[in-house]
C-alpha positions in Angstrom: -41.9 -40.9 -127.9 -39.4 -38.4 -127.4 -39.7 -34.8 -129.2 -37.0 -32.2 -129.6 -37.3 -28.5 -129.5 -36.0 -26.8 -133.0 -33.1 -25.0 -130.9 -32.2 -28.7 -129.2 -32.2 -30.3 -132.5 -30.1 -27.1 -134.1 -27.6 -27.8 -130.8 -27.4 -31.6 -131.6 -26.8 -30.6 -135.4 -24.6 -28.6 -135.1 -22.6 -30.9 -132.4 -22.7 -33.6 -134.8 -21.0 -31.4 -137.6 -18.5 -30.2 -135.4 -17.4 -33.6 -134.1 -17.0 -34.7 -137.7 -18.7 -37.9 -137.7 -21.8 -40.0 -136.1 -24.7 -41.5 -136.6 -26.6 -39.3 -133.9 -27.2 -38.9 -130.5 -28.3 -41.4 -127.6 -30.0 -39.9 -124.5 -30.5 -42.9 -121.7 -30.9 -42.3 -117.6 -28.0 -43.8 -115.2 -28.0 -44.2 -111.6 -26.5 -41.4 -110.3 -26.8 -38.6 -107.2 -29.3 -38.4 -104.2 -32.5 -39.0 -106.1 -31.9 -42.0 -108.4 -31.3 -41.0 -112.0 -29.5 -38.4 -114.0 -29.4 -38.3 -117.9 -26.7 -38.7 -119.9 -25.8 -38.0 -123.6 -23.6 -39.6 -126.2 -22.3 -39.8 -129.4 -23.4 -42.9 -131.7 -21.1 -44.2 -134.6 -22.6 -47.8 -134.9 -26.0 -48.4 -134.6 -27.1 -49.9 -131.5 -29.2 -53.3 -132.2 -30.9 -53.0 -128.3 -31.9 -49.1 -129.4 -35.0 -47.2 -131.3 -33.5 -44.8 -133.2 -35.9 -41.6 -133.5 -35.6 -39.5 -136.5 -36.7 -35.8 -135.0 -36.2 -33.1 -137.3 -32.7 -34.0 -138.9 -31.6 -35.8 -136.2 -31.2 -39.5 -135.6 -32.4 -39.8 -131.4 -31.3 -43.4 -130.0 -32.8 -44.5 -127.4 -32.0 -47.6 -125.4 -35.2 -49.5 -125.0 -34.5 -50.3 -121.1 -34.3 -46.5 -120.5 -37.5 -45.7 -122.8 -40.0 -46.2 -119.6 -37.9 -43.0 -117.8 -38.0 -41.0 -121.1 -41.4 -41.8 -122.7 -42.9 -38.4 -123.7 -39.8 -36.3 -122.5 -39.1 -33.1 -124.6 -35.6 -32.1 -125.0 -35.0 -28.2 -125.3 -32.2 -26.2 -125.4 -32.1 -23.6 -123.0 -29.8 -20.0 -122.2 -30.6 -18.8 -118.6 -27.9 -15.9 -118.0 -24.5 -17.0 -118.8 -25.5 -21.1 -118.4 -26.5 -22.7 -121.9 -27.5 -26.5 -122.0 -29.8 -29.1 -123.0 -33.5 -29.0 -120.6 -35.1 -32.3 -120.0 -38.8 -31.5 -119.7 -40.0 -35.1 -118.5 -43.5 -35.8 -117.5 -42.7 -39.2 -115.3 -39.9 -37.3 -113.0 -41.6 -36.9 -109.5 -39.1 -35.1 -107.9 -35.4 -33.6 -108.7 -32.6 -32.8 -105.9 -32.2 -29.7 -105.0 -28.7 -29.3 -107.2 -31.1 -30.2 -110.6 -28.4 -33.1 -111.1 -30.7 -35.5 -110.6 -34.0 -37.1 -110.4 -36.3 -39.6 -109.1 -39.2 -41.6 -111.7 
């Protein structure tokens, strides 16, 4: 299970409304930078048959079930620190990130 903070679920919201359509949002994990995995964050207009869709306070969460072992128990915030604003990926099964943040290893 994934859980959102109220502020990441405002963010997603209010993304959502801007864009002008969607279903909701799908977090997954991709093979990216020096430590294996970074996440990445979509749009969904069609409902994804391989996906479990997660309805977290007003928002529809897809998840694609191959990615669900990286994410299982991740809490999505949404974070300012100085001028930077973004989504935070608290994820209990990372064991280690690069140095950059970019990405992570499970």
């Amino acid at each position: 299970m994934i859980t959102l903070t109220s502020k990441a679920a405002e963010r997603m919201k209010s993304s959502l409304e801007s864009r002008g359509k969607g279903l909701g949002i799908r977090i997954g994990v991709k093979t990216s930078g020096c430590s294996g995995y970074a996440y990445v964050m979509e749009f969904v207009d069609v409902y994804p048959n391989d996906d479990i869709m997660y309805e977290l306070r007003g928002v529809k969460l897809f998840v694609n079930r191959k990615d669900e072992v990286y994410l299982n128990g991740m809490e999505v915030d949404w974070v300012k620190e100085g001028l930077n604003e973004g989504f935070k990926f608290n994820n209990p099964n990372v064991k280690a990130e690069c140095g950059c943040g970019e990405s992570f290893t499970v």
